[in-house]
Wavefront OBJ file of the C-alpha trace (Angstrom):
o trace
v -164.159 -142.738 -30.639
v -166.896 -140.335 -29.926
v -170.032 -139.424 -31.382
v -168.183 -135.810 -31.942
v -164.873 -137.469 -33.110
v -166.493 -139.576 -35.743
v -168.642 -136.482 -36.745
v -165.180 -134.243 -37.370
v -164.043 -137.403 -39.055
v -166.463 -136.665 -42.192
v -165.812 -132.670 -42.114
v -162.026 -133.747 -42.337
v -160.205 -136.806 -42.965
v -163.087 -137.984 -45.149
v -164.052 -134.720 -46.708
v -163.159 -135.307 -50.239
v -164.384 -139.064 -50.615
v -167.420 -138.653 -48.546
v -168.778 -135.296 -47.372
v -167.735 -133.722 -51.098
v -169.379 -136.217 -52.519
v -172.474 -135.641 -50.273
v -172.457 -132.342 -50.894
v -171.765 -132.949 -54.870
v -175.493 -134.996 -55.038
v -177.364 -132.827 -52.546
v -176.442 -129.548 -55.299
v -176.230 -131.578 -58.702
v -179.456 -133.392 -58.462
v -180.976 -130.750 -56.213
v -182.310 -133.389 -53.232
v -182.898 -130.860 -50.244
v -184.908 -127.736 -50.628
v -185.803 -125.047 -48.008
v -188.329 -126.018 -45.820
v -188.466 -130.057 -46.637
v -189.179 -132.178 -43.550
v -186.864 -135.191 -44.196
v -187.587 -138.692 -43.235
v -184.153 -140.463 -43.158
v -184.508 -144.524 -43.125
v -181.509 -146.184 -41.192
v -181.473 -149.924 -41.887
v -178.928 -150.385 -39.186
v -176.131 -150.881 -41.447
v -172.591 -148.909 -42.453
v -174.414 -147.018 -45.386
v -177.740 -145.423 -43.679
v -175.908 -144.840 -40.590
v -173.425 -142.313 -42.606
v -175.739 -141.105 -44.331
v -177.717 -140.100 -40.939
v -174.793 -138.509 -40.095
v -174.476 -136.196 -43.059
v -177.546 -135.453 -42.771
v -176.868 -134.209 -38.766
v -173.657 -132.135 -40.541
v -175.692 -130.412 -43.578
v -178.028 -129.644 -41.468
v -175.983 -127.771 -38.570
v -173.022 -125.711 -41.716
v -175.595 -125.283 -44.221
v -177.744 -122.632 -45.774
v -180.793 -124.800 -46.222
v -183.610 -125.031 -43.684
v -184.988 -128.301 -43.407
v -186.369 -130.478 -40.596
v -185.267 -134.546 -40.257
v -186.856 -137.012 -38.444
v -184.626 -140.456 -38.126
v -186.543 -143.334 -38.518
v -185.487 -147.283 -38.162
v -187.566 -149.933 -39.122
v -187.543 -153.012 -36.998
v -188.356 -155.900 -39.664
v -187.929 -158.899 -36.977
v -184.012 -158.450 -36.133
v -182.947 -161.189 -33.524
v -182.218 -159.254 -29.828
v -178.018 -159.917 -30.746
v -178.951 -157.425 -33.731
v -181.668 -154.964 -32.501
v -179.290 -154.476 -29.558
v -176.084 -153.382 -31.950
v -178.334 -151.485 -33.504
v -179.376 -149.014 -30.761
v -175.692 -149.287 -29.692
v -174.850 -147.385 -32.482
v -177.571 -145.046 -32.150
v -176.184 -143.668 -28.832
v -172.496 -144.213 -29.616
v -173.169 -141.848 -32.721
v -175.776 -139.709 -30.998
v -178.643 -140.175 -32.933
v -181.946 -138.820 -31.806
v -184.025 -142.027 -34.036
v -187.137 -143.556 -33.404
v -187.679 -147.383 -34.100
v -190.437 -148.505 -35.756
v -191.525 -152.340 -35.102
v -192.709 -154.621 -37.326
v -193.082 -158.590 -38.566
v -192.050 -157.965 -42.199
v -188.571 -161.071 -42.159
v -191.591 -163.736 -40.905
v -194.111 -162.848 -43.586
v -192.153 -162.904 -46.597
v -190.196 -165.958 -44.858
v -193.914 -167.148 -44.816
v -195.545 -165.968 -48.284
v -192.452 -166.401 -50.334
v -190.032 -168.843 -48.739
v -188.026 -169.240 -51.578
v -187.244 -165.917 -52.900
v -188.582 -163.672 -49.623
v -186.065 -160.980 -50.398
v -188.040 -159.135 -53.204
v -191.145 -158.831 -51.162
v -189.460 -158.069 -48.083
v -188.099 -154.929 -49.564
v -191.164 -154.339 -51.385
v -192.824 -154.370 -48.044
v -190.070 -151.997 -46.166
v -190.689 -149.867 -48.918
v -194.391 -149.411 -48.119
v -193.679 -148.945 -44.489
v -191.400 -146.677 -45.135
v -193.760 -144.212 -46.683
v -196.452 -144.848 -44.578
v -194.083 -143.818 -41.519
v -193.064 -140.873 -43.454
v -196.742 -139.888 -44.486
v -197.659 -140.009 -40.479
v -194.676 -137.839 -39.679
v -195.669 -135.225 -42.007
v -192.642 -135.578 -44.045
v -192.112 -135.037 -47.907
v -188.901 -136.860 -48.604
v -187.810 -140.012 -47.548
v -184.431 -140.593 -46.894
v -182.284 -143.617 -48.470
v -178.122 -144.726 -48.074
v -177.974 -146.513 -51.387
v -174.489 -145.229 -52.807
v -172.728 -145.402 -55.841
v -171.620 -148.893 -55.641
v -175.317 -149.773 -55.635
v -175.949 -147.766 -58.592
v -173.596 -149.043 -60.946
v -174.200 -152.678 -60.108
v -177.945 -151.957 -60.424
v -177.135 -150.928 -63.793
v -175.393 -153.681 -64.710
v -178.387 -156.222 -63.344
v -180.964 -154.629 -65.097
v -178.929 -155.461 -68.106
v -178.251 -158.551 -67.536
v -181.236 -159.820 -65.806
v -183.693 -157.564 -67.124
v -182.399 -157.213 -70.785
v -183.429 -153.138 -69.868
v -181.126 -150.043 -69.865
v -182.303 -148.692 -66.168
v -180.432 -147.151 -63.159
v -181.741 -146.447 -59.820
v -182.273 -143.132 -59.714
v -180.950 -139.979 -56.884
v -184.625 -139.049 -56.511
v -187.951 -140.409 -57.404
v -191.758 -139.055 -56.781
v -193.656 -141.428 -55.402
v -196.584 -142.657 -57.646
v -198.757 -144.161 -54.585
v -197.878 -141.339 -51.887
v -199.036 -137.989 -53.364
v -196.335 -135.370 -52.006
v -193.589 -138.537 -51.372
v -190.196 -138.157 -53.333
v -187.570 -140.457 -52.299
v -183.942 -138.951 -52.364
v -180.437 -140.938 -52.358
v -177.945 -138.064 -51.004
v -175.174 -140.848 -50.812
v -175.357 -141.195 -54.650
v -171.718 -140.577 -55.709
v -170.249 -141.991 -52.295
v -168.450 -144.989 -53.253
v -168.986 -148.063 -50.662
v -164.735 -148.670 -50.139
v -164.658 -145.176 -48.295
v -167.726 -145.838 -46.123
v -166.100 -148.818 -45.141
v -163.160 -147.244 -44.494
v -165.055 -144.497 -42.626
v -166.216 -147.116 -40.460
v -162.728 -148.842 -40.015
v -161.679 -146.308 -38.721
v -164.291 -144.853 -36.623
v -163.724 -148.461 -34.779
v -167.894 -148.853 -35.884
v -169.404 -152.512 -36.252
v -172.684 -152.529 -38.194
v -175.129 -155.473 -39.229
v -175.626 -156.593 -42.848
v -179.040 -157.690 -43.571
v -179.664 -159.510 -40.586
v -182.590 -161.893 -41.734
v -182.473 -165.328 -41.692
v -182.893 -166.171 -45.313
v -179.586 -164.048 -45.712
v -178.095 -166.121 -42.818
v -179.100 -169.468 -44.527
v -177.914 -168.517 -47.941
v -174.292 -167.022 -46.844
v -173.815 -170.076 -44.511
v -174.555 -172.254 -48.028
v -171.993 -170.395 -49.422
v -174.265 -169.253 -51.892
v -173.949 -166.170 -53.930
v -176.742 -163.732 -55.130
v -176.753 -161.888 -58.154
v -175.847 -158.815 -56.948
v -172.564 -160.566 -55.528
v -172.047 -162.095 -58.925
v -172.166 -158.673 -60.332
v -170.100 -156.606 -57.982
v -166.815 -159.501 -58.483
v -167.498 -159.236 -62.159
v -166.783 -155.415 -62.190
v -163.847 -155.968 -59.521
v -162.477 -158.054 -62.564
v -163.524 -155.795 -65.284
v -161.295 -152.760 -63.163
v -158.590 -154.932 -63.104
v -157.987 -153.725 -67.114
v -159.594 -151.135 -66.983
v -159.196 -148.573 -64.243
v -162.219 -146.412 -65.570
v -164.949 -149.420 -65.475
v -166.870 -147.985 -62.899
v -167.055 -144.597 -63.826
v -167.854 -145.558 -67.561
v -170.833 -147.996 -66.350
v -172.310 -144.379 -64.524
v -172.319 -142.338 -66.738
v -173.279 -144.625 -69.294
v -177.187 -143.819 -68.703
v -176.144 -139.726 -68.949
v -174.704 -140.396 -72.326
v -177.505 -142.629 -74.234
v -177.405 -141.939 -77.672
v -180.834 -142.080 -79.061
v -179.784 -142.145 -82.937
v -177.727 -145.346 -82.004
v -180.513 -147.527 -80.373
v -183.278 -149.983 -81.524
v -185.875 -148.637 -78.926
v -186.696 -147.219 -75.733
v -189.770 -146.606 -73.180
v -191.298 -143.732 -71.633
v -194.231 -142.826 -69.741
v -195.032 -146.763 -70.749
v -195.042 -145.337 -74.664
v -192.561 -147.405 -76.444
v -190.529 -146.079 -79.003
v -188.826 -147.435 -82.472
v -185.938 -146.983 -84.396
v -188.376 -147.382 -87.648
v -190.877 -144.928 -86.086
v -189.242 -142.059 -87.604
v -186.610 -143.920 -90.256
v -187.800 -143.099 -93.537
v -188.545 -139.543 -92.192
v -184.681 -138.547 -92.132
l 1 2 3 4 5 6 7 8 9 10 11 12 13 14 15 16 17 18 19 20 21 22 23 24 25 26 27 28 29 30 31 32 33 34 35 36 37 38 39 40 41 42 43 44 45 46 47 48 49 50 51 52 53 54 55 56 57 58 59 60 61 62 63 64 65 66 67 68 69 70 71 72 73 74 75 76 77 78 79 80 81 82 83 84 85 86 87 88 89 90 91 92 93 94 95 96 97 98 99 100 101 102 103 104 105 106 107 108 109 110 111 112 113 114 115 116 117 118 119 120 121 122 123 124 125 126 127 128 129 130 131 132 133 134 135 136 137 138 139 140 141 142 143 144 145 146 147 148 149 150 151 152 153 154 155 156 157 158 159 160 161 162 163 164 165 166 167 168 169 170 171 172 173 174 175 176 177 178 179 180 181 182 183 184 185 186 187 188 189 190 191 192 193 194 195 196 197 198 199 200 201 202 203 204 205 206 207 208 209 210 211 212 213 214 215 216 217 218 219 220 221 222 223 224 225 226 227 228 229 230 231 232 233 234 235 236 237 238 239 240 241 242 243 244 245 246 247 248 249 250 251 252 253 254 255 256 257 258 259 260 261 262 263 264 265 266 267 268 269 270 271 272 273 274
């Protein structure tokens, strides 16, 4: 298909799981304001790549006036990936600008055993730096609500902390930053079927740590976490949905403690004053 083709497939066939649901986080959690000059991060996979796309679509049908500037980081893909990657650039018409860099061979370097949490860490900070040249005040990011949920349930698990990852977020090191997640209540089966259709290939992570671990048939965490709620749906249809919205619905008369500002809170704090 065509760039214009796959564009008319969002407006339409894919209106109510994806563009809806766009549209649905852009007005709920207020992300885009008049005059913002958007930074939007492709990664080079199915997610970001949508996302860029919406982006192109809100920006030509709606109201708001905001400027975009498509930005892809280059961490040290292989030429086999870097070349997919601008493939899909023109085949979706995308006016992005890559950004090189040597961020897969330091953290393969500095932390060879888990490199993963710095290289993100790092991506992150080039990222805003990027976005701070271009003059932009949002940054752009495809996390969707697969990611969300199974965030959620990590955090618990591995972090014994209530904690989701949040649709937008001011920056604490980058005065004026605010990251935004647009693609919040997009759920990953429909991107993938957006891209199924659409006859679109796209590249995972593309390091060679991931490469390493998948050919060990190894399985991170995250993995772990997204067959355990695969399970969980198969009794309970509404698993997903409940693990959402279970950070809107914290009951604060029914837990032991909670955190924040970094001022932590007790239970016993305020007992013997009921």
């Amino acid at each position: 298909m065509n760039s214009k083709e796959i564009e008319k497939s969002i407006i339409k066939k894919y209106r109510k799981e994806i563009w809806s649901q766009f549209i649905k986080a852009i007005k709920e959690y207020k992300l885009i304001n008049d005059n913002d000059k958007l930074a939007v991060c492709i990664s080079g996979g199915k997610d970001s790549f949508l996302m860029a796309k919406c982006i192109e679509e809100l920006q030509k049908h709606n109201k708001i006036k905001f400027e975009v500037k498509y930005i892809i980081m280059d961490p040290g893909y292989n030429n086999n990936v870097l070349e997919l990657v601008e493939n899909n650039i023109k085949k979706l018409n995308i006016n992005a600008q890559i950004f090189s860099t040597n961020i897969f061979s330091v953290a393969d370097k500095i932390s060879k055993e888990t490199p993963c949490y710095l290289c993100a860490r790092m991506r992150r900070g080039h990222l805003y730096n990027i976005a701070k040249t271009l003059e932009c005040n949002k940054i752009v990011l495809g996390h969707h609500f697969d990611d969300v949920i199974e965030t959620i349930l990590l955090n618990i698990l591995y972090a014994g902390e209530i904690k989701t990852m949040m649709p937008k977020v001011k920056s604490k090191n980058f005065k004026g930053l605010e990251l935004i997640r647009p693609m919040y209540f997009v759920r990953e089966k429909d991107i993938i079927s957006w891209a199924k259709y659409n006859d679109l290939q796209f590249i995972n992570c593309a390091c060679k740590f991931t490469e390493e671990v998948e050919n060990k048939e190894h399985k991170s965490k995250r993995k772990d976490i997204k067959e355990l709620i695969k399970e969980l749906q198969t009794d309970n249809k509404y698993v997903e949905n409940n693990i959402f919205n279970s950070v809107s619905n914290i009951n604060l008369n029914a837990i032991i403690g909670y955190t924040k500002d970094n001022i932590k809170t007790n239970f016993l704090d305020d007992y013997d004053k009921k």
